[in-house]
N, C-alpha and C positions, 0 to 999 in steps of 0.2 A: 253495803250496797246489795240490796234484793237481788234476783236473780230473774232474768229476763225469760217470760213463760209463755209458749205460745201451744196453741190445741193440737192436737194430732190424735188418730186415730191409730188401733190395730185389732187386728184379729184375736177374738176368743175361737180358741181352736176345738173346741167343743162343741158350741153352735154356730160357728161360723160367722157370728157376727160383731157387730163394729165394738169396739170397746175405749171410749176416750181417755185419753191420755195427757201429762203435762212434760211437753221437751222443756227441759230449763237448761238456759247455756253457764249454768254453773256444777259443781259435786259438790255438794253442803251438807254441814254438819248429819242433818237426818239423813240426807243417802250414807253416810257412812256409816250412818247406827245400824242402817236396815242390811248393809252391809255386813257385819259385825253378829248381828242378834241375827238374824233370817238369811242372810245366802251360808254363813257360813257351818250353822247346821244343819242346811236341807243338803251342804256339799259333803259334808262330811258321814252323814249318811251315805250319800253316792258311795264315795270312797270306802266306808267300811262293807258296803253289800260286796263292792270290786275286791278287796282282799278276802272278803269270805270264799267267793269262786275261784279263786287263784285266780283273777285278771294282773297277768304281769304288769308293775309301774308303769313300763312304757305306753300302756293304752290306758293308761289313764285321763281323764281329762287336761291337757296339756296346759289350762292355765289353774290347776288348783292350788299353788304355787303363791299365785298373787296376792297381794296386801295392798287394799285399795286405800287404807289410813298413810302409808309409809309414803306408795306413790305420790298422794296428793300434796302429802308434807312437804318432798321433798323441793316441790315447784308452789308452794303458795307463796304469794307475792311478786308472783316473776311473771311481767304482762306478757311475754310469748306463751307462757302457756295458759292454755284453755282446758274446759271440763263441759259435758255435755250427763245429764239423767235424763232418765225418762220414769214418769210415776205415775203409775193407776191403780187403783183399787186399794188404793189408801197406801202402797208400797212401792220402792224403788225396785224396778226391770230391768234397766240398764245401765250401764254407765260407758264412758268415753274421756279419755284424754288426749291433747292437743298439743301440739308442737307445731309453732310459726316460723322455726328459722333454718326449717331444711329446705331443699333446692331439688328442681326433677331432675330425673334423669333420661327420659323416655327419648330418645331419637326426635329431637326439634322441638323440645319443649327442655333439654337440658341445662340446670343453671337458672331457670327461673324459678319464681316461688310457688312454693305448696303448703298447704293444709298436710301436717304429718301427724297420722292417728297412732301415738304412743301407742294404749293401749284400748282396746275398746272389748267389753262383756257385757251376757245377757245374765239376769240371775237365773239359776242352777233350774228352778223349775221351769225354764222359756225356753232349755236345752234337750231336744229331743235325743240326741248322741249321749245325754248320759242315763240313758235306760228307759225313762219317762216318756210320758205323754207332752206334747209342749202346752202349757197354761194358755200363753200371747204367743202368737206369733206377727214378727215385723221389726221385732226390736233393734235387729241389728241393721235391717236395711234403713226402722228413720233414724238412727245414729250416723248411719254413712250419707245420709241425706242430710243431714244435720253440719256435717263437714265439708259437704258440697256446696251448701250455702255460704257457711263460712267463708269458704274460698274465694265465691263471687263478691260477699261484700266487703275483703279485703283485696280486691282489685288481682285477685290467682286465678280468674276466668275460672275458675271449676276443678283446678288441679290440685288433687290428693295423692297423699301416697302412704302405705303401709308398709310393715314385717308382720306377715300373716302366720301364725302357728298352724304346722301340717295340717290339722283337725280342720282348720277353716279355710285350705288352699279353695277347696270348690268353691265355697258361698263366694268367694272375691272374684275366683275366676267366673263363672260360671252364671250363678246369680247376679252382681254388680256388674259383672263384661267389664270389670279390668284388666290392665295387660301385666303380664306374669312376664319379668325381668329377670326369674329365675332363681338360685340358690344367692343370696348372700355371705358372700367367706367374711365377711368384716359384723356380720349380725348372729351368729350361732347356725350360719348356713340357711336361715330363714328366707323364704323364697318372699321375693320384691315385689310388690304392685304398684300401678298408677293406674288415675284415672288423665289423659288428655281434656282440653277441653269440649272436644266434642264429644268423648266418651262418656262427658259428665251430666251433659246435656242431654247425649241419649238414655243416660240413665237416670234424670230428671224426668222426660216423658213416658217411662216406663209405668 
């Protein structure tokens, strides 16, 4: 079964302008090649510039860690979860994992369903924090948009929630105007976001 492809737009951050794109609500084979062949050594250069300057580990990029082969594996064939790419210029941008069977927590929204973003990445050259210039910019906000959706057409009004790695506490606060639920003792002390339904909404008309 193909993967459901709809248009989206984002920023070339060098002319500023529009540069089309294909969200597909699946991670397929070719996004993990481009994975594999292209994110993993434009990161690994990152990483070797950061050890040449003695950049201690810990400012490292905090998800260089990741194995987008392992994670997909470990949930293919399992309908709660979901995968979201994003692909322009003949290469995969982003990617997104999905999780259907967690539950909010937000003050009044507690206990009902949400859209939960395992894990969600831009590739390495869309990352201005790792030294660069960013190629695209938007990738992560149509991935979180992407999730927002989801939520609506599975009847969660617009409710998401993450475990945001420090590096990205602002874009969720700040950027998205999610609500920050604070450290997680049960997630590696990872600080909690939700989006509410109305916060979802307003972060739809943004």
């Amino acid at each position: 079964m193909s993967a459901e492809i709809s248009r989206i737009y984002l920023l070339d951050a060098a002319t500023g302008g529009a540069v089309e794109a294909e969200l597909r609500d699946a991670i397929e084979a070719e996004n993990l090649n481009d994975w594999q062949t292209k994110w993993q050594p434009a990161l690994l250069g990152v990483l070797q510039g950061l050890a040449r300057k003695g950049v201690p580990q810990a400012q490292w990029p905090q998800s260089w860690h990741w194995n987008w082969q392992e994670k997909t594996a470990r949930v293919s064939g399992l309908l709660a979860y979901k995968g979201f790419s994003i692909v322009a210029l003949g290469e995969t941008q982003g990617l997104a994992q999905i999780d259907l069977t967690k539950s909010a927590r937000i003050l009044g929204e507690a206990g009902k369903p949400i859209v939960y973003i395992d894990y969600l990445e831009a590739a390495p050259w869309n990352r201005p924090e790792l030294g660069g210039s960013a190629r695209l910019r938007g990738v992560g906000t149509a991935l979180i948009t992407a999730a927002v959706f989801l939520s609506l057409e599975e009847g969660f009004k617009g409710r998401i929630g993450l475990h945001s790695l420090p590096q990205a506490d602002t874009f969720y606060r700040d950027r998205c105007g999610m609500t920050d639920l604070g450290p997680d003792p049960d997630c590696q002390n990872l600080r909690y976001f939700e989006f509410t339904p109305g916060q979802a909404g307003t972060f739809l008309e943004e």
